[in-house]
Structure formats: C-alpha cells, structure tokens
PAVEXVEX-340871 format. One record per residue (C-alpha): residue in three letters; x, y, z. Coordinates in nm, 2 decimals, padded with zeros to 4 digits. Example, Ala and Ser with C-alpha at 12.3 -4.5 7.8 and 13.67 -1.06 7.14 Angstrom:
# PAVEXVEX-340871
rec res->ALA; u->01.23; v->-00.45; w->00.78
rec res->SER; u->01.37; v->-00.11; w->00.71
***
This chain:
# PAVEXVEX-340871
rec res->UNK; u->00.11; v->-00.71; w->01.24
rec res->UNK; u->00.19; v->-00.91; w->00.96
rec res->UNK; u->00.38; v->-00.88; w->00.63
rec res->UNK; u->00.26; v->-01.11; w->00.33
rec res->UNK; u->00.36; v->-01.12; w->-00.06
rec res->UNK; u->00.09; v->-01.00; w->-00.27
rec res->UNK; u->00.09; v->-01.08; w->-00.68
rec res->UNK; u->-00.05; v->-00.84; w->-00.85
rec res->UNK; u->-00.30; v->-00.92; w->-01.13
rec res->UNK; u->00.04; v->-00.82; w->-01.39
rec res->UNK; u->00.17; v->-01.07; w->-01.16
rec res->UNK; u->00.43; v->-00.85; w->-00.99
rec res->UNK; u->00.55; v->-00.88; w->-00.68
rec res->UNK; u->00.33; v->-00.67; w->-00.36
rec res->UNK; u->00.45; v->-00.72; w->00.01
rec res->UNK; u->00.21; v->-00.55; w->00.24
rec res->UNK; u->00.16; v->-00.53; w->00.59
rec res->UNK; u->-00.21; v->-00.68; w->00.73
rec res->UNK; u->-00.32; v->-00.52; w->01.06
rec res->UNK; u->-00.62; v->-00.61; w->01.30
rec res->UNK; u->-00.73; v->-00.38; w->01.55
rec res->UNK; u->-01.00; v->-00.39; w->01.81
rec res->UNK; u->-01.19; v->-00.18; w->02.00
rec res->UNK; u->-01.32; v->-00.33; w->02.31
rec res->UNK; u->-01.66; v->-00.18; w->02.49
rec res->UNK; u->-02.01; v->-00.21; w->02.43
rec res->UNK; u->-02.00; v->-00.24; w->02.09
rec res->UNK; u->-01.68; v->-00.40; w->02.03
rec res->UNK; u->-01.54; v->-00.32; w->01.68
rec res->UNK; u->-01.28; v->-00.50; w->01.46
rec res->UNK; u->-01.11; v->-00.38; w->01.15
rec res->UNK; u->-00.85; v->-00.53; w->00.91
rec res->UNK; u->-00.60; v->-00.28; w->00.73
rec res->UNK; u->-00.39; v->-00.38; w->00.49
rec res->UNK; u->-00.11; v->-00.11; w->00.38
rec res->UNK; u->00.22; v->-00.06; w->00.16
rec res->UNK; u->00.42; v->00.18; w->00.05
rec res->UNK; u->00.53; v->00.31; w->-00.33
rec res->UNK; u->00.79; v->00.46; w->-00.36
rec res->UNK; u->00.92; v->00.58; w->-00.72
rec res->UNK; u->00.73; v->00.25; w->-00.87
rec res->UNK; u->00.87; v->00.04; w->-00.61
rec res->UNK; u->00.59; v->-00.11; w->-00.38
rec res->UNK; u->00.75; v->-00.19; w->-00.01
rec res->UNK; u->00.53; v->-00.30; w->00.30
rec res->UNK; u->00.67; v->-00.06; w->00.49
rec res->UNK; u->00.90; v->00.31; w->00.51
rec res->UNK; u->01.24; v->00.08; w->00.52
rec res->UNK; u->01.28; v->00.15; w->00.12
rec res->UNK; u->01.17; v->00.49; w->00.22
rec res->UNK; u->01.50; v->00.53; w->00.46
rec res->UNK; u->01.70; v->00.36; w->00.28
rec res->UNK; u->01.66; v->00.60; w->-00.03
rec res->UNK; u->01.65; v->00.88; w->00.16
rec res->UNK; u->01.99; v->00.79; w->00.35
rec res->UNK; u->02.20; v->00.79; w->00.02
rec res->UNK; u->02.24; v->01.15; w->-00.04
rec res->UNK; u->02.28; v->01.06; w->-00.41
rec res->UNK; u->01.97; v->00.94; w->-00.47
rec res->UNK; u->01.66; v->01.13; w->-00.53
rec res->UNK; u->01.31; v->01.03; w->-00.41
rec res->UNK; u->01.03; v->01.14; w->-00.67
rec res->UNK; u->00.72; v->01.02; w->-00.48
rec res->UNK; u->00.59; v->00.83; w->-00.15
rec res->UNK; u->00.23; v->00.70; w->-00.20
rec res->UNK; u->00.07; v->00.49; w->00.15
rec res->UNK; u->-00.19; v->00.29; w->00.06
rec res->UNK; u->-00.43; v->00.15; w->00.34
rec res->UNK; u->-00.71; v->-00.06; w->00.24
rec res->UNK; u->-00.95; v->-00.13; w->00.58
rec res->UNK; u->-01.25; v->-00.37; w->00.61
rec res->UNK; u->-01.47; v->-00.40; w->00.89
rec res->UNK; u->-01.40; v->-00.72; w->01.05
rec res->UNK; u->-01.64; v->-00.81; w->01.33
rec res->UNK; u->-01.82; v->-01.07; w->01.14
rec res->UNK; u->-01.53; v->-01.31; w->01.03
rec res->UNK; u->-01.18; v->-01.14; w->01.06
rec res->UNK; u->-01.06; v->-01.41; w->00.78
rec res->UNK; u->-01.28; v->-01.35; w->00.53
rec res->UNK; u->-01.21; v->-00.92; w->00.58
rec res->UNK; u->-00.80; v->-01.00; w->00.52
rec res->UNK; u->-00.90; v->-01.17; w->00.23
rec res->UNK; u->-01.12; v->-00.91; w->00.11
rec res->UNK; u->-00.84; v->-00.62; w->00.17
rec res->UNK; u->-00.60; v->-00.86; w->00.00
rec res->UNK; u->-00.80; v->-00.93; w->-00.29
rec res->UNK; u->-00.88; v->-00.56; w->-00.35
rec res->UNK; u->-00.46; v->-00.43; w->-00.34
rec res->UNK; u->-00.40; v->-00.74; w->-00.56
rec res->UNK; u->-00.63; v->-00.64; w->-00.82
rec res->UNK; u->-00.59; v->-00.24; w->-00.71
rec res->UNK; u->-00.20; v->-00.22; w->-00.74
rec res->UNK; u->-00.08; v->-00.20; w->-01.07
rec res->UNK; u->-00.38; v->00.04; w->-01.15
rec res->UNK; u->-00.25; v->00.29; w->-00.87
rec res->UNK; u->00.11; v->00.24; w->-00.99
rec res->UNK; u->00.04; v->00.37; w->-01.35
rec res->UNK; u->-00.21; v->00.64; w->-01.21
rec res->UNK; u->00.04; v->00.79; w->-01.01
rec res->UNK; u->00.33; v->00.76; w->-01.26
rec res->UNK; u->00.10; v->00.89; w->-01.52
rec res->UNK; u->00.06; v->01.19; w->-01.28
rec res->UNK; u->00.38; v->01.23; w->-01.20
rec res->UNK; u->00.51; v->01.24; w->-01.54
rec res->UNK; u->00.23; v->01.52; w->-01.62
rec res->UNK; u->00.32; v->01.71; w->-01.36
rec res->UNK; u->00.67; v->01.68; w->-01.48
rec res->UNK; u->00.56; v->01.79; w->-01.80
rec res->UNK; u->00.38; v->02.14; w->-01.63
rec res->UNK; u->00.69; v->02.24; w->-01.51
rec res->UNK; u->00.87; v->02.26; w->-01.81
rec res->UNK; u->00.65; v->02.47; w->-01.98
***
C-alpha cells in the first residue's frame, strides 16, 4: 500500500492510496487499485477524515463516496499505476461536482 498526492486537472489537491495485488497459480494475475475517499467535498486517501468527522458529535456527515479505479497489471505494473493515476487525476473534479450536484438535488426533493 501506498498513499501519493494526486493534482487534479483544477489543480486541487488528491491523496490516494495505490494497491497491487497478486494472485499466484497458473495463471498468475496482477492488478493495481487506486482508491480515495470524499467526504462532503473533501477527497481523503483513506476513512481517517471519515472518523474524525464522525467522532465530533457536532458535526454532520452529508455524504461518503469510495472511489476505486483497478487496472490489470500483469504486463508492466508501472505503466497500470500510472494509468489508474492518470484516470482519478483527470476523473476527480468531474465526480466531485456530480455528486454535489446530486446531492444538492436530492436536497432540493425533500423540501418539496
């Protein structure tokens, strides 16, 4: 596991977390998964923001989106991190405003 800083193509600030797994046998298979968390707007690599909201009772928690990019990595397990981290640079601020946009929507629903 390892946690890198994304910049997002509005230039904002992304930390993710990369994983590689393998499966070993006779056709051995490796995979590269990149994932973060957003929480209310917030992008984290992990559920630490998550805990840390949730722990302060004063504080509400409007939404939790994981986001997991994966890429098959048996060929060249560089080239598939850069892949995954190419695609949630250019993805993220495009899933932020979706699920805002959503979110405020939904808000607007209720109140009618």
């Amino acid at each position: 596991r390892e946690t890198i800083e994304l910049r997002s193509s509005a230039n904002t600030r992304v930390p993710v977390e990369i994983h590689h797994f393998s499966r070993a046998g006779m056709s051995s298979q490796r995979v590269a998964v990149l994932s973060y968390y957003l929480i209310d707007g917030a992008y984290a690599p992990d559920v630490s923001l998550l805990r840390s909201k949730l722990w302060r009772l004063k504080r509400d928690v409007r939404y939790v989106v994981q986001v997991q990019i994966a890429c098959d990595a048996s060929l060249d397990p560089d080239q598939a991190e850069q892949a995954v981290s190419t695609f949630a640079a250019d993805s993220a601020d495009t899933i932020r405003a979706l699920i805002e946009n959503a979110v405020a929507e939904a808000k607007y629903e209720r109140r009618k």
